[in-house]
C-alpha positions in Angstrom: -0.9 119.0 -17.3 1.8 118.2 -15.0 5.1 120.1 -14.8 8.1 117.8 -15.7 10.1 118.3 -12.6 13.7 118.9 -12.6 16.8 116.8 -11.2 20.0 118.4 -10.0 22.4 117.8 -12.5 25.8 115.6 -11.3 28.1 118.6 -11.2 25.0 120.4 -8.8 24.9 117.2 -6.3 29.2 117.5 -6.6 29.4 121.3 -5.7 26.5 120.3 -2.8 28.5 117.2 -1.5 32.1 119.8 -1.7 30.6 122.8 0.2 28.6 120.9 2.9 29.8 121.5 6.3 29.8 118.2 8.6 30.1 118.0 12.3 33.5 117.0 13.7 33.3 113.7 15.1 34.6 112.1 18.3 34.4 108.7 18.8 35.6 107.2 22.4 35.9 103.7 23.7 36.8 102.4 26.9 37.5 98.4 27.1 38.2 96.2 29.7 37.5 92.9 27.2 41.6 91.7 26.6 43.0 89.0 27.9 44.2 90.8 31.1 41.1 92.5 32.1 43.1 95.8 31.6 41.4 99.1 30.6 42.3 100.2 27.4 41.5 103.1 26.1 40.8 105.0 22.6 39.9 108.3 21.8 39.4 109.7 18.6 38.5 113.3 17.8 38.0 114.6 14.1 37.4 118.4 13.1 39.0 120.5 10.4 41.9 122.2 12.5 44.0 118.9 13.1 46.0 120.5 16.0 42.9 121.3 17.9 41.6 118.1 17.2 44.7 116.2 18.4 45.2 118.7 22.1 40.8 118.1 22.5 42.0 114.1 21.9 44.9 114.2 24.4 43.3 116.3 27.3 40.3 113.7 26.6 42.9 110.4 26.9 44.3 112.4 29.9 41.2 112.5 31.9 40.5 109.0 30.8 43.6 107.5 32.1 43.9 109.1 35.2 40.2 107.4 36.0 41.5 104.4 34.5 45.4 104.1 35.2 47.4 101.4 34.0 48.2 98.6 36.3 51.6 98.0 35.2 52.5 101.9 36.3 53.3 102.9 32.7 52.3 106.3 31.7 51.5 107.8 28.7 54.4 108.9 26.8 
């Protein structure tokens, strides 16, 4: 005879999905499709520590923009 085989229960698959640790996540895009034909650039950087996120997201925008500066002159700030 077959063992009936157990499911986690709902409060099992909540206290799985609470405790799981997930990857931070950057996400970068670099776009010339506008109007102008300008580069514009995004960066976004995710990770529990929002502070080291944001300095790992501004050093990244840094590098990017000085490859790609603005036409205009404008800087960042």
């Amino acid at each position: 005879m077959a063992e009936k085989r157990q499911h986690p229960t709902l409060s099992d698959v909540a206290l799985a999905l609470a405790t799981q640790h997930s990857q931070p996540n950057s996400t970068v895009k670099i776009s010339d499709d506008n109007t102008k034909g300008t580069v514009q650039i995004a960066v976004t950087v995710t990770g529990p520590d929002a502070k080291a996120a944001a300095d790992q997201a501004d050093k990244l925008y840094a590098v990017l923009r000085a490859k790609y500066p603005r036409e205009n002159g404008a800087t960042n700030g």
